[in-house]
C-alpha positions in Angstrom: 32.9 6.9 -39.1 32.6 10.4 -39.3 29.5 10.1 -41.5 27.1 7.7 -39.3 28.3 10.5 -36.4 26.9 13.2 -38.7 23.9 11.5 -39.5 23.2 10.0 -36.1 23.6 13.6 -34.5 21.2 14.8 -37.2 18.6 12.0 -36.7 18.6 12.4 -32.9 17.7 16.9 -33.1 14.7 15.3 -35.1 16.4 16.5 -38.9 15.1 14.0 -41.6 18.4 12.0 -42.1 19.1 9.1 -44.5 22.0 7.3 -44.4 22.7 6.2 -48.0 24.1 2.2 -48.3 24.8 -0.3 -51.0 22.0 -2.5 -51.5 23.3 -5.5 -50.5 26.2 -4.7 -49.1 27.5 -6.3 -45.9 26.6 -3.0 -44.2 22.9 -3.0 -45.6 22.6 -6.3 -43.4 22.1 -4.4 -40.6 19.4 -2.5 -41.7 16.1 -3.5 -39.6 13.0 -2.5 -40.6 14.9 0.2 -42.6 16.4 1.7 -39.8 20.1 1.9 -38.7 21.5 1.9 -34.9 24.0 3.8 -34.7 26.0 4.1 -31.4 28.2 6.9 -30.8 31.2 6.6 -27.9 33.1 9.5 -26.4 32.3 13.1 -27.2 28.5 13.4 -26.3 27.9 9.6 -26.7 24.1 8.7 -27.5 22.0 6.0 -29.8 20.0 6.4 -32.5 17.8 4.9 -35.1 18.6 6.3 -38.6 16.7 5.7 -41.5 18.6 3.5 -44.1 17.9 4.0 -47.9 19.8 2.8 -51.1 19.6 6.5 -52.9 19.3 10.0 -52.2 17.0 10.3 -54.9 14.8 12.4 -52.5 17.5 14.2 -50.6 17.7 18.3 -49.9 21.0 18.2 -49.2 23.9 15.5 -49.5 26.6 14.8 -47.3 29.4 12.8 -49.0 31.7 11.3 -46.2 32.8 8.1 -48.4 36.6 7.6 -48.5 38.1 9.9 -50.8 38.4 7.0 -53.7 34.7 5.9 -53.4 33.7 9.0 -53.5 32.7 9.6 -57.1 31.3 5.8 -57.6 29.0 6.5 -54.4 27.9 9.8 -55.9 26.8 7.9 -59.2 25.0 5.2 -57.5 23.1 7.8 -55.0 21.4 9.7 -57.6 20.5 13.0 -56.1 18.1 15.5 -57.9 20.0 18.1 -59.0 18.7 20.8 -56.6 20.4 19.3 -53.7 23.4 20.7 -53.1 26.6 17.8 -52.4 28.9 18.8 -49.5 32.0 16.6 -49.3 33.1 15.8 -46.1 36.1 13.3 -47.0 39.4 13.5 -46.6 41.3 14.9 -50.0 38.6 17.2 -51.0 40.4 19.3 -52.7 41.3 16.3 -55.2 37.8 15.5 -55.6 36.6 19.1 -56.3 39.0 18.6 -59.7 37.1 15.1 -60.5 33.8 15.9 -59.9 32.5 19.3 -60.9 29.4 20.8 -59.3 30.1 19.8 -55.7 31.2 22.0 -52.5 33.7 21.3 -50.5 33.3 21.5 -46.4 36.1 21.1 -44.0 36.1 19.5 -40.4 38.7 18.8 -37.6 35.9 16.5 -35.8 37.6 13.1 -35.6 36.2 10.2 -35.3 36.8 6.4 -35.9 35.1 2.7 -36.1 35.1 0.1 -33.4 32.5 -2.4 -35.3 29.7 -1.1 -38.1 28.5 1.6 -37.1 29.8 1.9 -33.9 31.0 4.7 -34.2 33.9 6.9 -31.4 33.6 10.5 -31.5 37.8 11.0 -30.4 37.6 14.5 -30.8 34.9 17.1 -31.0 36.4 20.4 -33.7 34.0 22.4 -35.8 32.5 22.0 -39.8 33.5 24.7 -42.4 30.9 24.7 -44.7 30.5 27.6 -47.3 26.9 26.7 -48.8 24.3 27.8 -46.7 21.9 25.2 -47.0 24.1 22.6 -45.8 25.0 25.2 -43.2 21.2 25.7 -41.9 21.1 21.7 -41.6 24.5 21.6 -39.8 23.5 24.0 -37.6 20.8 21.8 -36.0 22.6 20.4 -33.8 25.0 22.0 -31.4 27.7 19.2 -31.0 28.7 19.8 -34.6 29.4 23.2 -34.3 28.8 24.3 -37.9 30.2 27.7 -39.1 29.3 29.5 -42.5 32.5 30.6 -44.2 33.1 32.6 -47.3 34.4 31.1 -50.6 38.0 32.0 -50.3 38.2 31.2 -46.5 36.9 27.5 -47.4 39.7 27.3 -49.9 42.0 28.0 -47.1 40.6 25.9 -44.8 40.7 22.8 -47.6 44.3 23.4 -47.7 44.7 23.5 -43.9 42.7 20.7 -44.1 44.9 18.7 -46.7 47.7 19.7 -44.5 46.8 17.8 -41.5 46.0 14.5 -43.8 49.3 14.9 -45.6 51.5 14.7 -41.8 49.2 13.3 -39.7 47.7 10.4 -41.4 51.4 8.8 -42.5 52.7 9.3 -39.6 50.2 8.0 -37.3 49.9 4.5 -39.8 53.7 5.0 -40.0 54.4 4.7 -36.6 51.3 2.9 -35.2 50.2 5.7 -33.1 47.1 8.2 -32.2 47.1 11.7 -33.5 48.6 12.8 -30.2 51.4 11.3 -30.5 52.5 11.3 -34.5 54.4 15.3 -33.4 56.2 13.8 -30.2 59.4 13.8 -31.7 62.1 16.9 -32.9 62.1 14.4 -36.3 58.7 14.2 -36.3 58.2 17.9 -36.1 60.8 18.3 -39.3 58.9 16.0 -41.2 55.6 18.0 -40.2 57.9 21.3 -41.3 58.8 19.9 -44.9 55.7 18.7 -45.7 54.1 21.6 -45.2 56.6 23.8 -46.9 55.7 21.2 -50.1 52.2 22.6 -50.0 52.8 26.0 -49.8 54.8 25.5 -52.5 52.1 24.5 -54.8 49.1 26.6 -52.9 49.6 29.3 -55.5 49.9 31.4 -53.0 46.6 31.4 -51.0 47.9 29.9 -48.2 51.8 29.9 -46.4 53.7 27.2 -44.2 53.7 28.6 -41.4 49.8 29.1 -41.4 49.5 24.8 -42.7 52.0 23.8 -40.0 49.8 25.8 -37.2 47.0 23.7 -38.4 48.4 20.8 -38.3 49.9 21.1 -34.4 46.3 22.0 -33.8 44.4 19.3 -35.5 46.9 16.9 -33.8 46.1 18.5 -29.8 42.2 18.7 -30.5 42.3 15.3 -32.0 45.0 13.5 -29.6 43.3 10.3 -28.9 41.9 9.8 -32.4 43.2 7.1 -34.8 43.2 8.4 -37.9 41.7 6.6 -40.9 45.4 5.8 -42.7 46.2 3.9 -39.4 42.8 2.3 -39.4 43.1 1.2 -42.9 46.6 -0.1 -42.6 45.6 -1.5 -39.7 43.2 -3.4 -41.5 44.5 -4.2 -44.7 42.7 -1.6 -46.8 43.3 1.0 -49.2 44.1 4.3 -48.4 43.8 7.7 -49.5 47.4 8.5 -49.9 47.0 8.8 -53.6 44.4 11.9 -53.3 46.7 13.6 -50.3 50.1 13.3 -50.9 50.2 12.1 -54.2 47.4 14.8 -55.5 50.4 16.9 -53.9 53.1 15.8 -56.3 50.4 15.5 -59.2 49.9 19.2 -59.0 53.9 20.1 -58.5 54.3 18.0 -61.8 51.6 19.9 -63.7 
């Protein structure tokens, strides 16, 4: 979801966008004359036609918005040169910057979900942390995704902020069936939010405290309140989810 409204966003201010499928996949189906429509609902809503391609063989820069465990498989199969730089946008980046070396991390409290193939809702419009400058200078195109240019130590933080809102939010919301709004309504709720966060700080090495990850989170949840997030959706819909690269990258790195 949140990639198609990246791309779409991109395609629209007239940057040369891609949006990179399986070849053959139930998704590449809808490719006509290899072009995409993609329909964006809520924040800013608008259509557009986005080139479809099976690599990014050609790319500048890469924007990997896969879920967190497709991540590295995509990345294979894209085959981008090796001057492009590869921003990951997924949830549990911070996992995936141990697995695959050579790629940046970038952050976002955007939130967004799927009604049907790429149909896409825009719940909540937040702000992209990016720390490479070329992927900056592309994100910066277009207003709506309100791109900012942060230093290497502040995108740390801002991963683990980041990583902080998955680990509450996203069991909670598929734990209790609810939107983002709601998954703090509660004084239980709010102690869960409070030991989960005290768990990371924990194992941040220092770089970030509690009190600063359970800030984030409160805030993630008000900007995005009518967002599902993607643990609901996939529950929702029988699929796997990203627990083991949140939480569980959480507990893998308390063990080590």
């Amino acid at each position: 979801a949140l990639g198609s409204m990246v791309a779409a966003r991109l395609a629209n201010a007239g940057v040369a966008t891609k949006l990179v499928l399986r070849a053959g996949s139930p998704r590449w189906r809808a490719v006509d004359d290899g072009h995409l429509r993609v329909h964006v609902s809520g924040a800013a809503p608008m259509t557009s036609f986005v080139a479809a391609a099976s690599d990014a063989a050609d790319a500048d820069v890469v924007v990997l918005a896969t879920k967190v465990w497709q991540a590295r498989d995509a990345l294979l199969a894209a085959t981008p040169p090796p001057t492009a730089p590869v921003v990951v946008l997924s949830n549990g980046a911070l996992a995936l910057l141990d697995e695959i070396p050579g790629v940046a991390a970038a952050a976002t409290t955007h939130g967004c979900f799927e009604t049907a193939a790429f149909q896409t809702t825009h719940a909540g419009a937040g702000t992209i942390w990016v720390a490479d400058a070329k992927a900056h200078g592309v994100f910066s195109r277009v207003e709506a995704l309100n791109s900012t240019l942060v230093s290497s130590d502040e995108m740390t933080a801002r991963l683990w902020r980041k990583l902080a809102a998955n680990c509450v939010l996203n069991p909670l919301t598929a734990i209790k069936r609810c939107n983002n709004g709601a998954a703090l309504a509660t004084e239980a709720d709010r102690a869960t939010a409070r030991a989960v966060v005290e768990e990371l700080a924990a194992v941040a090495d220092g770089l970030v405290d509690a009190e600063d990850l359970y800030d984030a989170v409160v805030d993630c949840a008000a900007e995005n309140a009518e967002n599902f997030s993607s643990m609901y959706q996939d529950c929702r819909l029988g699929r796997p989810t990203e627990v083991d690269f949140l939480s569980g990258w959480v507990v893998a790195r308390a063990r080590a």
